[in-house]
N, CA and C of each residue as an Amber inpcrd file, in Angstrom:
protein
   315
 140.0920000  40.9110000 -39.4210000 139.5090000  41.2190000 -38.1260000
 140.6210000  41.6770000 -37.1810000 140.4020000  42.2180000 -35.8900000
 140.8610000  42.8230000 -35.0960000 140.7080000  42.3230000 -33.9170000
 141.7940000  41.3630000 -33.4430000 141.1150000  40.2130000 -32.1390000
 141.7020000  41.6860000 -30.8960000 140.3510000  41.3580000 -29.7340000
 140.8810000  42.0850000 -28.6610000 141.9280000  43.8730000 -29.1970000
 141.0790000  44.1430000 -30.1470000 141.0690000  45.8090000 -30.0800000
 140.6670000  46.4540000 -29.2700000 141.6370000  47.9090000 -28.6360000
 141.4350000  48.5630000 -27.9860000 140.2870000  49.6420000 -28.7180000
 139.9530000  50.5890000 -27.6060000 139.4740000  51.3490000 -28.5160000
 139.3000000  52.4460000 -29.2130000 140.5510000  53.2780000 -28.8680000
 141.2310000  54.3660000 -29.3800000 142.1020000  54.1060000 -31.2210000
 142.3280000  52.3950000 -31.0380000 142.8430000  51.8770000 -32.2390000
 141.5530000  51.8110000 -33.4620000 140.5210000  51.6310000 -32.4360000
 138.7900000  51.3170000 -33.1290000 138.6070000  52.8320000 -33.6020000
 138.7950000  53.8470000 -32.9960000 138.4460000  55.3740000 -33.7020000
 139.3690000  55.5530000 -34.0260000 140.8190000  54.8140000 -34.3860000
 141.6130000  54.8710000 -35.9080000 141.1220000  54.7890000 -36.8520000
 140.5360000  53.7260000 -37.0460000 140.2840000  52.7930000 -37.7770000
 138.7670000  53.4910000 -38.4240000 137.6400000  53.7720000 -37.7320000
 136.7640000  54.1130000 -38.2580000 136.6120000  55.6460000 -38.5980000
 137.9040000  56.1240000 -38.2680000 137.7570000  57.7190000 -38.4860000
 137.0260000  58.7300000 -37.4850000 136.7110000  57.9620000 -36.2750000
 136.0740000  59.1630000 -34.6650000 136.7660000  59.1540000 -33.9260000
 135.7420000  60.2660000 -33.2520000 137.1130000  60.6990000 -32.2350000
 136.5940000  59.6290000 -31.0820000 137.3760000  59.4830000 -29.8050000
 136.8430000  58.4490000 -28.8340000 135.7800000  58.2700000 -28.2210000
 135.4060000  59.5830000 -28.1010000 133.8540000  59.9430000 -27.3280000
 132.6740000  59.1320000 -28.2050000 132.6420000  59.0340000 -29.3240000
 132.0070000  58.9760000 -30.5440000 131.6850000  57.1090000 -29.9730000
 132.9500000  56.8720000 -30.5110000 133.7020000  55.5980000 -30.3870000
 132.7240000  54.3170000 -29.4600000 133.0520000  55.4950000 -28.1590000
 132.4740000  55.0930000 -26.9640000 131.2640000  54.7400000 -26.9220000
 130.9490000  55.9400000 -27.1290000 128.9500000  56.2310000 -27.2130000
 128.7460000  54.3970000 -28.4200000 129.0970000  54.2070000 -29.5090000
 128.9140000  53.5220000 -30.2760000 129.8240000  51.6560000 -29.7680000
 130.5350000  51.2410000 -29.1660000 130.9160000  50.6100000 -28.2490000
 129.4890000  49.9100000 -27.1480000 129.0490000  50.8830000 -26.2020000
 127.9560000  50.9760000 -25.7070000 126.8750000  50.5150000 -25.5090000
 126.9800000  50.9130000 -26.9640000 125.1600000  50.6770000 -27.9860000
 125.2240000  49.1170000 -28.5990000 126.9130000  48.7170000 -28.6430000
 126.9860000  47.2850000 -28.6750000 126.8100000  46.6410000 -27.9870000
 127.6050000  46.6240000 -26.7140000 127.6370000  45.7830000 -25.9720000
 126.1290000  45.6530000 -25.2060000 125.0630000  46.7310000 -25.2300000
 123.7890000  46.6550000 -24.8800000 123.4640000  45.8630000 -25.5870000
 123.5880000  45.6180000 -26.8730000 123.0340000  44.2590000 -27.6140000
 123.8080000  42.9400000 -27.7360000 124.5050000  42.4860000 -26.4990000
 125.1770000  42.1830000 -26.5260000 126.1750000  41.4550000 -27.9220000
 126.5800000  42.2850000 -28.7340000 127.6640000  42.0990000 -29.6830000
 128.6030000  42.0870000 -29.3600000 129.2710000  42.6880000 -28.5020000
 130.5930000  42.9180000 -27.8760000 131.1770000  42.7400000 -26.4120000
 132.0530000  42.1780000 -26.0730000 132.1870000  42.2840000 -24.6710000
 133.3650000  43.5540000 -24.2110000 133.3380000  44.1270000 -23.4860000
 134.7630000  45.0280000 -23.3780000 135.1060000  44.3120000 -21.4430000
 136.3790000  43.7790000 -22.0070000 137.0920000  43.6040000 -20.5460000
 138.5640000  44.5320000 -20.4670000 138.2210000  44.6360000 -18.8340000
 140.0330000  45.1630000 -18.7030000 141.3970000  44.3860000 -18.9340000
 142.2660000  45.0020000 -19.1550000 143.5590000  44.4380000 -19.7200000
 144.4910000  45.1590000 -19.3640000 146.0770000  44.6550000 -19.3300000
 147.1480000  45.2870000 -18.1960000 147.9340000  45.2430000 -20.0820000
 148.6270000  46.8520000 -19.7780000 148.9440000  46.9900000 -21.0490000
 150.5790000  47.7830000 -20.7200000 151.2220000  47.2900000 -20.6250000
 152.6040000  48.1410000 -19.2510000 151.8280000  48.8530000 -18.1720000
 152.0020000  49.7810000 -17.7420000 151.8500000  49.7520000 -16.2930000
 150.5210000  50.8800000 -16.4310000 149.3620000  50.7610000 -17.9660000
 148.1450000  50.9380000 -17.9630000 147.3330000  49.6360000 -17.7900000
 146.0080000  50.0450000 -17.1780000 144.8470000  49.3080000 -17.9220000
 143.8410000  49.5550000 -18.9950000 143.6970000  49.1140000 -19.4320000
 143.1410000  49.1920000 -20.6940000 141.5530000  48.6840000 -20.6480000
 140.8770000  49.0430000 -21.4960000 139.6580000  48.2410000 -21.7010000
 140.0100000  47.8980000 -23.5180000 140.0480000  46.2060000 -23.3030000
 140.0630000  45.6420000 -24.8260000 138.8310000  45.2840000 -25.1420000
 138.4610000  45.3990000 -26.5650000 136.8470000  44.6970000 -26.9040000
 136.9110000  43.4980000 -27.2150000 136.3030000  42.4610000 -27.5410000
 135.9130000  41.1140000 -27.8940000 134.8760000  41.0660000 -28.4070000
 134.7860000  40.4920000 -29.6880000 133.2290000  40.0340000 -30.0950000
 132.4050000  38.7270000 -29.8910000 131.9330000  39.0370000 -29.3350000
 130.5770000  37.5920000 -28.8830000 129.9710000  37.2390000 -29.8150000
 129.1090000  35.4990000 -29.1160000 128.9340000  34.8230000 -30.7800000
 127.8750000  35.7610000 -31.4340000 127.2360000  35.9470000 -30.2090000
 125.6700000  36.5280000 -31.0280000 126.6740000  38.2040000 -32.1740000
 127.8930000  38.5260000 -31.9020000 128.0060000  39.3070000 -32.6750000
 128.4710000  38.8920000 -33.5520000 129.3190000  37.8680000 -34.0280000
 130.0570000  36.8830000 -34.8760000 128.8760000  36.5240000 -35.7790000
 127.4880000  36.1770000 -35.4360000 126.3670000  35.7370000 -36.3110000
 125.8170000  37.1750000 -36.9130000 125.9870000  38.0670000 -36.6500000
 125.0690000  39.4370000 -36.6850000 125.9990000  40.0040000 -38.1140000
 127.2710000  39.6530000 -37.6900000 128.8320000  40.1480000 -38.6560000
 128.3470000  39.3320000 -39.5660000 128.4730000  37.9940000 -39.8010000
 127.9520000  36.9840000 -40.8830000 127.0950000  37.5840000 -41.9510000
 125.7790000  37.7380000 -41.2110000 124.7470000  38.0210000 -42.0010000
 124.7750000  39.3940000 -42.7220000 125.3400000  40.0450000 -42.2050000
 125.7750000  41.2120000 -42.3830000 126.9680000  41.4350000 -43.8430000
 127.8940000  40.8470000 -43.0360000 128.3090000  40.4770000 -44.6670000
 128.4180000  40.0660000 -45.5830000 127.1770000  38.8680000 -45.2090000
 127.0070000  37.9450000 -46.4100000 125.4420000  38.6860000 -47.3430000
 124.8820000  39.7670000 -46.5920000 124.2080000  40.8110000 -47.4150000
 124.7100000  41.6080000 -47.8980000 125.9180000  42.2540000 -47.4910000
 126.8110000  43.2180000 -48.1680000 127.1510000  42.7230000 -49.5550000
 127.8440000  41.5080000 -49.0420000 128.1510000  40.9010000 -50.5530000
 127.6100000  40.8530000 -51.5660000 126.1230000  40.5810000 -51.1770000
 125.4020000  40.2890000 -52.2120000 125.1200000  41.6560000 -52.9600000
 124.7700000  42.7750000 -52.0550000 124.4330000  43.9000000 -52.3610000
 125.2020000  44.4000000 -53.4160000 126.9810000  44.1530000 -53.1460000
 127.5830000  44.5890000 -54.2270000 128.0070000  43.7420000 -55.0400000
 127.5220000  42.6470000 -55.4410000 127.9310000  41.7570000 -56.4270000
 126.5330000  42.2660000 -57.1870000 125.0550000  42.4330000 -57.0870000
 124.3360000  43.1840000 -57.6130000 124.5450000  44.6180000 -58.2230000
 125.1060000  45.4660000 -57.3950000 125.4320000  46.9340000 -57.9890000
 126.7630000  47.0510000 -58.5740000 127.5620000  45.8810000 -58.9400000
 128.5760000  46.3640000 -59.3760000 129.1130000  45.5460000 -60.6880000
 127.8750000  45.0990000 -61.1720000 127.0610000  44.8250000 -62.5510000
 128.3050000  43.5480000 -62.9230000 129.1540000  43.5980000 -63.8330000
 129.7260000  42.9260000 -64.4060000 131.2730000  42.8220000 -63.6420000
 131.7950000  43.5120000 -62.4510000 132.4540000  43.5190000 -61.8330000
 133.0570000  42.3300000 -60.6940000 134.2400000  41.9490000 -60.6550000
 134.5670000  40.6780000 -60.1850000 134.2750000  40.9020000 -58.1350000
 133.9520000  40.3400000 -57.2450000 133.6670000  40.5370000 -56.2760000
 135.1840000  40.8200000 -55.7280000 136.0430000  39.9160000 -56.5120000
 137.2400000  40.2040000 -55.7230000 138.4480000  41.1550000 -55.9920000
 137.9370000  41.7230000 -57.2890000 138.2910000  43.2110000 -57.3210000
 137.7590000  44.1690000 -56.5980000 136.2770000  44.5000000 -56.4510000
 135.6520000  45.3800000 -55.2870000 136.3510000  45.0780000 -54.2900000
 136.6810000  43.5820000 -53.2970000 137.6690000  43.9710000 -51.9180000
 139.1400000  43.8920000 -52.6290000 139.4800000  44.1020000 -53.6660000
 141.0880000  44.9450000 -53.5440000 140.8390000  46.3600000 -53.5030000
 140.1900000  46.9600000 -54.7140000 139.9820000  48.3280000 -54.5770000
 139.7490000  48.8090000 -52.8700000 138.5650000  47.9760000 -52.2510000
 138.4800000  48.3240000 -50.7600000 139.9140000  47.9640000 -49.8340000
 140.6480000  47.1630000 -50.1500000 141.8780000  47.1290000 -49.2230000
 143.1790000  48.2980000 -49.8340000 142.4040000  48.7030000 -51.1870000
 143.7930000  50.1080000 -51.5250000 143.0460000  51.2660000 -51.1750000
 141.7840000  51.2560000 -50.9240000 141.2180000  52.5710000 -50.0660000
 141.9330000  52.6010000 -48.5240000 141.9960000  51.1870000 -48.0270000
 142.0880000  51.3500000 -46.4050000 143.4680000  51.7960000 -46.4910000
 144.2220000  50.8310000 -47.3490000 145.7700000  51.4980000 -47.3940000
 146.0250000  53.0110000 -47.4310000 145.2040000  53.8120000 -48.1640000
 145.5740000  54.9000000 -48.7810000 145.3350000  56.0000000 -47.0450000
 143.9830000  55.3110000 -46.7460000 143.4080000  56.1280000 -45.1310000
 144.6830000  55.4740000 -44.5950000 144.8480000  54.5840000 -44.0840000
 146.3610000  54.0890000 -43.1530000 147.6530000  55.2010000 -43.5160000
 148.0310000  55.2750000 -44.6210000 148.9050000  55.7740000 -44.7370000
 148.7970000  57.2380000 -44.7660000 147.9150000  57.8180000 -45.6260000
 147.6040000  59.2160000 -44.8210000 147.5260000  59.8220000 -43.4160000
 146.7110000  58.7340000 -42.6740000 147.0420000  58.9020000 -41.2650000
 147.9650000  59.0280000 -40.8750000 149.0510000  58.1110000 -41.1820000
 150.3950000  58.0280000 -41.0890000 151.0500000  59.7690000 -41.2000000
 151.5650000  59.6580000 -42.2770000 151.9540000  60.6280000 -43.3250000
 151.4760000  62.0080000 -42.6350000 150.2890000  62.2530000 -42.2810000
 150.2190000  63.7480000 -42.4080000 149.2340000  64.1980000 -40.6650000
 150.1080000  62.7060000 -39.6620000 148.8560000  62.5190000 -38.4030000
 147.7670000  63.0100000 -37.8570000 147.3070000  62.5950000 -39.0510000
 145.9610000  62.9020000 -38.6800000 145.3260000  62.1710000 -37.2280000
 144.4860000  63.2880000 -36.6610000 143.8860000  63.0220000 -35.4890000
 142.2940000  62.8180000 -35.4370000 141.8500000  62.1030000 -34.8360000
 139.8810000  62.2250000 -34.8320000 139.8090000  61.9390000 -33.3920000
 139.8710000  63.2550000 -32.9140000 139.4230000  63.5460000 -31.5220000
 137.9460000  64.0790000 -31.3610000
């Protein structure tokens, strides 16, 4: 997890550009999943996000259906190989980003 992410780091991370980001941010905190407060970041302010409980329960269920979903479709496959393979995908996006700076504006 990502305590108190900004949210330019959040359309790193998910691959949009900020506008995107935003619009989707928004649509959270209308349900209340998310809180976004301001934050003094050197001599910016910032808006950091926070997740609320009701989003902490929503995340739960959420991934405790995911799980299941792919411990079903991924037949004889160990669950905890599916999240390595998924943490050498994120590596591979991290470091490409890196490597060749990529932008999602």
């Amino acid at each position: 997890m990502y305590p108190d992410i900004i949210q330019i780091e959040l359309a790193k991370l998910i691959l949009k550009g900020r506008a995107h980001t935003g619009k989707f941010l928004k649509s959270l905190e209308s349900k209340k999943l998310i809180e976004r407060f301001p934050a003094k970041s050197g001599a910016k302010i910032i808006m950091k996000i926070s997740i609320t409980p009701k989003g902490h329960e929503v995340y739960k269920k959420v991934s405790e259906s995911l799980e299941k979903h792919i411990k079903e479709s991924s037949c004889d496959v160990e669950i905890e190989k599916v999240k390595d393979v998924i943490k050498i995908l994120q590596s591979i996006r991290e470091k490409t980003i890196q490597r060749y700076n990529v932008k999602f504006d």
